[in-house]
C-alpha positions in Angstrom: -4.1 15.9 24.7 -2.5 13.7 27.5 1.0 15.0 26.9 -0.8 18.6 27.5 -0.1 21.6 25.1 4.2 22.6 24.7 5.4 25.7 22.8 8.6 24.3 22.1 9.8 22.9 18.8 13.2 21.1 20.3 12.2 17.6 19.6 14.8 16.5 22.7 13.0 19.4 25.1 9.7 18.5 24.3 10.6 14.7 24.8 12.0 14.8 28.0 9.9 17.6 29.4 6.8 16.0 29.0 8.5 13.2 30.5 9.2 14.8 33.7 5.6 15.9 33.7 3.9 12.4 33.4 6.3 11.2 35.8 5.2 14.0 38.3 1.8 13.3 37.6 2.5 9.4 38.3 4.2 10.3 41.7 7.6 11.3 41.1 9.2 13.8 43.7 13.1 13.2 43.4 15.4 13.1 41.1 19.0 12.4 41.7 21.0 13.9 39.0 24.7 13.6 38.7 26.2 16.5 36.3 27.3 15.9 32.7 27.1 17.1 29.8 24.9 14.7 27.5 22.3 14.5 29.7 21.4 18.0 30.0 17.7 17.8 28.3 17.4 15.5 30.7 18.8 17.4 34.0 17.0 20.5 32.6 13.4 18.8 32.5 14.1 17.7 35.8 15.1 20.9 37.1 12.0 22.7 35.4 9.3 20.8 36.8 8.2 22.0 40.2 6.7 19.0 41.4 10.0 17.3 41.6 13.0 18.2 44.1 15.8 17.4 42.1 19.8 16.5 43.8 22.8 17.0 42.4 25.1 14.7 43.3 28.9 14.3 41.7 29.4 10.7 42.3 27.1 8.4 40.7 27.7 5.6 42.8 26.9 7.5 45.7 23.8 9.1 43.9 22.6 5.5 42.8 22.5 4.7 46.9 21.0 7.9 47.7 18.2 7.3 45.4 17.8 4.0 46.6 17.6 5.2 50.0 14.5 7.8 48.6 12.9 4.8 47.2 13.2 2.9 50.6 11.8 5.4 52.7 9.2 6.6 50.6 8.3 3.3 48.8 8.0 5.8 45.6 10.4 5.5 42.8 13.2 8.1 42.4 14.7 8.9 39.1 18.6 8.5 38.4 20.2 10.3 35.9 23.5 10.7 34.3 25.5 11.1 31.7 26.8 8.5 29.0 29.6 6.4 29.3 31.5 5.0 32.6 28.8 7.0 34.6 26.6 4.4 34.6 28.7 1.4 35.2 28.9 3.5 38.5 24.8 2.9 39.3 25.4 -0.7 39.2 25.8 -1.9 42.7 22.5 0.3 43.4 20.5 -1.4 40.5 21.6 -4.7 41.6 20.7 -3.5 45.6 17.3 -2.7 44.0 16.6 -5.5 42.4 17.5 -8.3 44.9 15.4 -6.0 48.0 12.9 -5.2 45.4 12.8 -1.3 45.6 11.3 0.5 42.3 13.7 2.8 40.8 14.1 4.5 37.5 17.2 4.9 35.6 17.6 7.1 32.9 20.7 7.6 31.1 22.2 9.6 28.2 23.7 8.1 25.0 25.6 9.0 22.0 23.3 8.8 19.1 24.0 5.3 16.9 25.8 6.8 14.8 28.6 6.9 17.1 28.3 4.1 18.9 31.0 1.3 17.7 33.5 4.3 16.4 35.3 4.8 19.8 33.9 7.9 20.1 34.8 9.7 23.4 32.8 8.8 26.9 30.9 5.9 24.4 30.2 2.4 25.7 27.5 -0.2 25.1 24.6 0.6 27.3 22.4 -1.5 25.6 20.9 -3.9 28.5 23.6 -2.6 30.5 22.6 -3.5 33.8 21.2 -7.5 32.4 19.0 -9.2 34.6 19.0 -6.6 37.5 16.2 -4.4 35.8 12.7 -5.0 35.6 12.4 -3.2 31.5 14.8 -1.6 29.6 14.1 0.6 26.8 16.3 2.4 24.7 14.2 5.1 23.7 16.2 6.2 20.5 16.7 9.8 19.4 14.3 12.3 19.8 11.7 13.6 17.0 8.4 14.9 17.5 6.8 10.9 17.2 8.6 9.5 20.6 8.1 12.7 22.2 4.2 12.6 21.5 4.8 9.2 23.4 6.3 11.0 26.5 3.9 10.1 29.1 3.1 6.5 27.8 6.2 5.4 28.1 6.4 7.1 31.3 3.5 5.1 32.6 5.2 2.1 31.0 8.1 2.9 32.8 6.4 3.7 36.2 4.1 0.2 36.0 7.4 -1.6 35.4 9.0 -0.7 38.7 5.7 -1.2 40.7 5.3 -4.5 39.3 5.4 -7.6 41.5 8.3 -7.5 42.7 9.0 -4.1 42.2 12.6 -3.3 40.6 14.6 -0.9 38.5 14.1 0.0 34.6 16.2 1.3 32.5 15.4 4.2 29.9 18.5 5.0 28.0 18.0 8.2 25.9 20.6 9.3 23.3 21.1 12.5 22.4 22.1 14.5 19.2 23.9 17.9 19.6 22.8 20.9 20.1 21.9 19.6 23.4 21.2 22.8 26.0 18.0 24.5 25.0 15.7 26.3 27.2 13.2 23.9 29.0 9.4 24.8 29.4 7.8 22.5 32.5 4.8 20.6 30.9 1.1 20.5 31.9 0.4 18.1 34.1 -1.7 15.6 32.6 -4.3 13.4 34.0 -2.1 9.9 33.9 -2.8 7.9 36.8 -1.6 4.4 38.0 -3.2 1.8 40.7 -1.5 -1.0 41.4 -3.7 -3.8 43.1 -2.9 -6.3 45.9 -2.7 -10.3 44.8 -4.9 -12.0 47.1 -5.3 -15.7 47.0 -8.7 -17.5 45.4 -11.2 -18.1 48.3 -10.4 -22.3 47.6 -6.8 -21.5 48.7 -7.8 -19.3 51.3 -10.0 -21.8 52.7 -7.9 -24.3 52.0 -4.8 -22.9 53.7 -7.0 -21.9 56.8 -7.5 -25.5 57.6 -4.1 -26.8 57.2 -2.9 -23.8 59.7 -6.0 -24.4 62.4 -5.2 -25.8 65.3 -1.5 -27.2 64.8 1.2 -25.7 66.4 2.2 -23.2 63.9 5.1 -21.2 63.5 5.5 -17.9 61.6 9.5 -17.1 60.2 9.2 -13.4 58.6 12.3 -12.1 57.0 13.7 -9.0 55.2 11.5 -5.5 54.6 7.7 -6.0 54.4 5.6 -3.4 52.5 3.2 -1.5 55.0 0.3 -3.1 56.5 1.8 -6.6 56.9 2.9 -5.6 60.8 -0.7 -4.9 61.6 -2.0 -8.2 59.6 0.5 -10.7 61.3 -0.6 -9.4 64.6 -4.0 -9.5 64.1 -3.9 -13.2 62.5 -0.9 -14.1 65.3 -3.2 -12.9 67.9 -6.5 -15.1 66.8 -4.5 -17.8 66.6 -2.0 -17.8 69.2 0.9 -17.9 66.3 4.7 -17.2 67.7 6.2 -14.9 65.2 10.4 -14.5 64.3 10.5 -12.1 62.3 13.7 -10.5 61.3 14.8 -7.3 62.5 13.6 -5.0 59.3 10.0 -6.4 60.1 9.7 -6.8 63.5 6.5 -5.5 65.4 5.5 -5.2 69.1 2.9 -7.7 69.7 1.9 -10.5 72.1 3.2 -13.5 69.6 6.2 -11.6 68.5 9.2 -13.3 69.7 12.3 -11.0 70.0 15.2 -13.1 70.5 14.6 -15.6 67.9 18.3 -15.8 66.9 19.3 -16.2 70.2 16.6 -19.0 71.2 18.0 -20.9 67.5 21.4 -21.1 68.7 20.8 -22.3 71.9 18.4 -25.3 70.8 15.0 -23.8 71.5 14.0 -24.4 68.3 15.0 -28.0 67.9 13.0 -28.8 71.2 9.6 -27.0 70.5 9.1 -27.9 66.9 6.4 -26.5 65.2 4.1 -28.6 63.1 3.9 -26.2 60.4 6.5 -23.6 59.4 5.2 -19.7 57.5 7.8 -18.4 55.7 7.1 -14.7 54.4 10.2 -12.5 52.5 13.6 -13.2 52.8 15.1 -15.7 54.8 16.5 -14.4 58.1 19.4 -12.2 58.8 20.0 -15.0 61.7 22.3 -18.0 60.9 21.1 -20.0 63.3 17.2 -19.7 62.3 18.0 -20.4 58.6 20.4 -23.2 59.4 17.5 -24.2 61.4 15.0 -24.0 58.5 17.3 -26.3 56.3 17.6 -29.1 59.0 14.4 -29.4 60.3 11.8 -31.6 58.5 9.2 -29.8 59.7 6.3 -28.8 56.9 7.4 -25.1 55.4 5.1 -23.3 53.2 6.2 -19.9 51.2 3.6 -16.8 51.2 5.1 -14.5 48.3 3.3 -12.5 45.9 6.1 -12.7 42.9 9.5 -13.9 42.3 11.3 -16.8 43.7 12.9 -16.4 47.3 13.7 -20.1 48.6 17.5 -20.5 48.3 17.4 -23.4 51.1 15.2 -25.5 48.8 12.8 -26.8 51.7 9.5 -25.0 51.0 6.6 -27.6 50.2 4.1 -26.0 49.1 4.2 -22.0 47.8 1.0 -19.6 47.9 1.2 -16.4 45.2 0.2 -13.9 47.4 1.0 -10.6 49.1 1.5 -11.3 53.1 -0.2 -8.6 54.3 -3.5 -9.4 52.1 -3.0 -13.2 53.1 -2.8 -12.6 57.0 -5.5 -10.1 56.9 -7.6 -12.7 54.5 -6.8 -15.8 57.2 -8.2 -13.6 60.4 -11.2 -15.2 61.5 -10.4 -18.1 59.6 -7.7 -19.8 61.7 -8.7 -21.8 65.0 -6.2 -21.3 67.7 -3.0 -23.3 68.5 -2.6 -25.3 71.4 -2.7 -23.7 74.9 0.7 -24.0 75.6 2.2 -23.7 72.5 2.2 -19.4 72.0 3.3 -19.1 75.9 6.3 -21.5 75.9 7.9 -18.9 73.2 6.7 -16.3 75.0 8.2 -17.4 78.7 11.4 -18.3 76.3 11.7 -15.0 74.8 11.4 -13.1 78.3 13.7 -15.8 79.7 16.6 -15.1 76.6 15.5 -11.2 77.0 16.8 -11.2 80.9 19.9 -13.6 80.5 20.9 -11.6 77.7 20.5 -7.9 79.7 21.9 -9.2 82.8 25.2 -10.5 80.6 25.5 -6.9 79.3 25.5 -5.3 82.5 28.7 -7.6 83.3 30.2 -6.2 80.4 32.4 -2.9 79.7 31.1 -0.4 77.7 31.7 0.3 74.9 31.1 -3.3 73.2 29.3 -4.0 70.0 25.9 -5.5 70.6 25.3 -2.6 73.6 25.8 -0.1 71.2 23.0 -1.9 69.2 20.7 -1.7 71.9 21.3 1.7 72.5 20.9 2.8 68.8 17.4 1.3 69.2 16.6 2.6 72.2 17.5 6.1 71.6 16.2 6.6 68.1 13.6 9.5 68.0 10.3 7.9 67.5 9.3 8.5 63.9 12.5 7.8 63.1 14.9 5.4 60.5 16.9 3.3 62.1 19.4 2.9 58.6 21.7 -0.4 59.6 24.8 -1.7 58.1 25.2 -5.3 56.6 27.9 -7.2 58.0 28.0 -7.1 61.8 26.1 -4.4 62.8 22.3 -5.8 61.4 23.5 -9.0 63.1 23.8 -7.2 66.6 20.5 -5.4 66.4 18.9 -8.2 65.2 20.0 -10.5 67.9 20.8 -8.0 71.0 18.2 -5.0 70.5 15.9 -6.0 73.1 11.9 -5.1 72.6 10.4 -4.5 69.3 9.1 -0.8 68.2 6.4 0.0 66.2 7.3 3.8 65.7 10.6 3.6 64.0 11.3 2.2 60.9 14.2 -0.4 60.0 15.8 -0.1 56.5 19.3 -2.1 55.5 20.6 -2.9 51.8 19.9 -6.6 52.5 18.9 -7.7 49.1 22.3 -8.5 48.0 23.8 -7.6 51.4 26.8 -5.9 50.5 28.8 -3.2 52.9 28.3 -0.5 50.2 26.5 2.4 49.7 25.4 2.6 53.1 25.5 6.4 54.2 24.5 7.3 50.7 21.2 5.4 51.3 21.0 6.7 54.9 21.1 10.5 53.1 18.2 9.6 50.7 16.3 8.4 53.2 16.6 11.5 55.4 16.4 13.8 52.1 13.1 11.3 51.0 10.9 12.9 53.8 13.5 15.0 56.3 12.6 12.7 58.9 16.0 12.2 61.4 17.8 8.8 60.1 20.4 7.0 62.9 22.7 5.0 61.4 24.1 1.9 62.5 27.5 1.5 60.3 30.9 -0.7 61.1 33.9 1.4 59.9 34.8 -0.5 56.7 31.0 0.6 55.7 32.0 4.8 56.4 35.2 4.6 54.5 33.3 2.8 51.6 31.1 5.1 51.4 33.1 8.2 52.6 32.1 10.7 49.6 28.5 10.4 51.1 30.0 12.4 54.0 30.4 15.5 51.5 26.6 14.8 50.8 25.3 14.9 54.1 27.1 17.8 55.2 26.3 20.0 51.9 22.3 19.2 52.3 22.9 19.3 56.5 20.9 16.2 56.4 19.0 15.1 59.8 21.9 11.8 59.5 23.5 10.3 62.8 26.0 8.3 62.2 26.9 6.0 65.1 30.2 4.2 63.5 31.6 1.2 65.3 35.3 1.2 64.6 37.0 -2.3 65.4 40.0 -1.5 62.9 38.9 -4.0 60.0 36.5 -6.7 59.1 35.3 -8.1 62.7 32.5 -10.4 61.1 35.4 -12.5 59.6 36.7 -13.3 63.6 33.4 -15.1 63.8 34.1 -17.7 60.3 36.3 -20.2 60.5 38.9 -18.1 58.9 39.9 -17.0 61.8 40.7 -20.6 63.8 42.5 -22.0 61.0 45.2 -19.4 60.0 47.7 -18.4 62.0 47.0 -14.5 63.0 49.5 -12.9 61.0 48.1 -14.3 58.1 44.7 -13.7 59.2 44.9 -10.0 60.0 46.5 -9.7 56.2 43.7 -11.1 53.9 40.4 -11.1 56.5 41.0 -8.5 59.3 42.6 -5.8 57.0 43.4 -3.3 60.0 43.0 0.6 58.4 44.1 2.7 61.3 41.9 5.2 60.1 40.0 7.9 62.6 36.1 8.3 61.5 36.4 11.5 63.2 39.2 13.0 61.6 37.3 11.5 58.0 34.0 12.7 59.0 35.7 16.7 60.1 37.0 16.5 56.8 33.8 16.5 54.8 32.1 19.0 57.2 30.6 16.5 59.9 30.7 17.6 63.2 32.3 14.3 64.9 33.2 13.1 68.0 34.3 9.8 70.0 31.8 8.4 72.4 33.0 6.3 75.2 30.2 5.6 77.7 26.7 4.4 77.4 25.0 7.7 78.6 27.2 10.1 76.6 25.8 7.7 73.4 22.2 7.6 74.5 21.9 11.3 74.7 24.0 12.3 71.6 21.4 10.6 69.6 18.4 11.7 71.3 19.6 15.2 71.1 21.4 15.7 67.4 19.7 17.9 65.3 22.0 18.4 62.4 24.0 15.8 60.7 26.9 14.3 63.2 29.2 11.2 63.6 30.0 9.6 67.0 32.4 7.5 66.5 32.9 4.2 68.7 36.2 1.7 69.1 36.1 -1.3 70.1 38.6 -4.6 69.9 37.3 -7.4 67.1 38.7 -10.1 69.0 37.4 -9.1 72.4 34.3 -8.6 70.4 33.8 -12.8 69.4 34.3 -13.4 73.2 31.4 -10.7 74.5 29.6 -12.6 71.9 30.2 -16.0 72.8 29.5 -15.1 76.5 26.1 -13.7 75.5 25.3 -16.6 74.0 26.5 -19.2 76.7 24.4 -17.3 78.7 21.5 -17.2 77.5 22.3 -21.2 76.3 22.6 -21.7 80.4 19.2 -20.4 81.4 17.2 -22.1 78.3 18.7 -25.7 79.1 18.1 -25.2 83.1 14.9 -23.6 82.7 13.1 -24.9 79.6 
């Protein structure tokens, strides 16, 4: 029987216990479960089955990041689940994070039974496709009898297939419940459900096909966003034939001969204008750099897409798009692609180290502490086997662009699909609670009190979290738009820099963080080689002071491209 044998006669126990089970069988080892009351067959089945850690978080907008951030790091779904009503408006910004970065996640919500939906019966609200678009399936299961929950573990697989899909995504079970609704909950047998998701590789015409309009021609691979595993050691090996410079952004970026490290900084200076490529490789996302997308939309330079589902060109230049994973398609192409021309690989390379020097040698002229050092250091101190968990905003701008040298034994996450501020540190703790694996964060201070609550979180699990917080006293990215030159600074400060005067430290002490202010470049380096439990070091810096240490980075690495190459 592939639900396996239940001696229980609750049709809503034996529905969402043999639910838990095939999900466990399938993979499942986390489930973030915010209290209430009408999903407790849920949150019991959860609890029961031994396979599965489960969380309890109290704010579900914090637990939809934190499951994210299990997702992230483990590349695994993790299940959400809450009660009915306004609780699940609050896992929207997480399902809508999923979505747009592609992580699989499973939602599962309680529900008033139909018959009061529509009466204004208390804590109900339409959850019928309530998060739209952002979800891969939804499902309302309807309520339990013995029928759906003989159906337990294919809808589970259902369920488990839909998030895995290309691209992978969030679904949506909604699951309402009749009173009685707390009975006691026997784990199910495991069962023997399995599910193997397969790569999409291109035809051997394409292949072939693609091959020769990449071999010898000076081509150019642009890599952006998170990659799935494997594509760091494809692109290297196909980079590496070929004599292929690769930019790829910060979340995928590899050590290797044709990696080039400074790609932002080489696109604002002109580098890109003047060594052309013939042929452009876009893979993921486009670029957390400006100045490389802006680049992409001017140039007129052939650009082909390598994607194996959805649709990611918002700069409309893309010629020609292949259907295929990255990783498969690189590893495919090795031995396939005849090498660039002999200058072509080493004038990025001699670039790169010539951007890499000017911009090392400008930071040394600077005080400490200013924003992109602390970038550098953040990646530089990071235990190996490591997460590196990065803010959006200003933060994954200075480590992409100021880091330095690639690494290849930490890993890069950041809520980049719809690249919002929130939700940060409640990622950052699913990450660390995912495997228990140390996770530094790189926040900016708007990002922490956002996301403040995840503080209580941290400190209640004493997560391996290290939070290294910038605090510039408001919104520093919006010194850096036009914003900034066109209204008078009153006005300015008012509606853009929105100055908090709040102290991380005294925020994070209140929650149970251990917290502290760092003001020199050793102290930083050896806080976050050293933590062990979960701690904040809190850094402040000025955000206007901060645009001019940026702007002199930039001239000076502009300076030694235009005399030099």
């Amino acid at each position: 029987m592939i639900g396996g044998n239940l001696a229980v006669v609750d049709p809503a126990e034996s529905l969402t216990s043999r639910l838990a089970g095939a999900l466990a069988d399938l993979g499942l080892r986390h489930a973030v479960i915010s209290p209430g009351s009408r999903s407790t067959p849920l949150a019991l089945a959860f609890a029961a089955e031994t396979r599965i850690t489960s969380h309890v978080l109290l704010d579900e907008r914090s637990a939809g990041f934190f499951a994210l951030g299990i997702s992230k790091q483990s590349g695994v779904p993790a299940a959400l689940v809450c009660t009915s009503g306004t609780a699940t408006t609050n896992y929207f910004p997480a399902v809508v994070e999923a979505s747009h970065a592609r992580v699989p996640l499973l939602v599962l919500t309680a529900d008033r039974p139909p018959e009061l939906r529509g009466t204004a019966a208390p804590q109900t609200i339409d959850q019928i496709n309530l998060y739209g678009s952002a979800v891969r399936m939804f499902h309302d299961v309807g309520v339990p009898v013995e029928a759906l929950a003989a159906g337990a573990p294919s809808l589970a697989l259902r369920a488990w297939s839909a998030a895995l899909d290309s691209p992978h995504g969030p679904v949506h079970l909604n699951f309402p419940f009749r009173e009685p609704l707390a009975t006691p909950t026997t784990a199910a047998t495991p069962t023997t459900l399995r599910h193997h998701r397969g790569d999409v590789q291109l035809p051997p015409e394409d292949l072939v096909e693609l091959a020769e309009r990449l071999s010898g021609r000076r081509s150019l691979i642009v890599a952006g966003g998170h990659q799935r595993p494997g594509f760091a050691a494809a692109a290297a090996m196909l980079a590496g034939e070929a004599a292929i410079p690769i930019v790829a952004d910060i979340q995928c970026r590899f050590p290797s001969a044709s990696t080039v490290v400074h790609g932002d900084l080489l696109a604002s200076s002109g580098f890109f204008h003047d060594h052309e490529p013939e042929i452009i490789i876009r893979v993921g996302q486009i670029p957390t750099s400006r100045p490389i997308w802006s680049w992409l939309q001017t140039t007129r330079v052939e650009q082909i897409t390598i994607d194996d589902a959805g649709w990611r060109e918002p700069l409309g230049t893309a010629t020609t798009a292949y259907r295929a994973d990255p990783a498969v398609t690189f590893a495919d192409l090795s031995g396939r692609v005849s090498r660039t021309p002999a200058s072509w690989l080493p004038s990025w390379q001699v670039a790169d180290h010539a951007a890499g020097l000017a911009v090392r040698r400008a930071l040394e002229a600077e005080a400490f502490p200013n924003e992109p050092a602390v970038a550098a250091t953040v990646l530089e101190s990071a235990p190996p086997g490591s997460t590196i968990y990065v803010a959006s905003s200003m933060p994954i701008r200075d480590l992409d662009s100021f880091s330095g040298s690639a690494r290849g034994d930490v890993a890069i996450l950041s809520n980049r699909g719809a690249n919002g501020i929130d939700g940060l540190l409640s990622a950052a703790a699913g990450a660390a609670a995912s495997d228990g694996r140390r996770v530094v964060v790189l926040a900016g201070d708007l990002s922490v009190l956002h996301d403040a609550t995840a503080l209580g979180v941290i400190a209640r699990f004493q997560l391996p979290v290290s939070i290294v917080a910038v605090n510039n006293d408001g919104g520093g990215i919006f010194h850096f738009l036009p914003q900034a030159d066109q209204l008078d600074p009153e006005r300015f400060e008012m509606l853009f820099g929105t100055p908090h005067g709040q102290s991380l430290t005294t925020v994070a002490n209140a929650f149970g963080i251990p917290a502290r202010e760092i003001t020199d470049e050793p102290d930083l380096r050896s806080s976050i080689t050293a933590a062990e439990g979960p701690i904040l070091l809190e850094i402040e810096t000025d955000r206007v002071v901060n645009r001019e240490v940026h702007d002199r980075l930039r001239a000076a690495v502009a300076a030694v491209l235009s005399t030099e190459y």
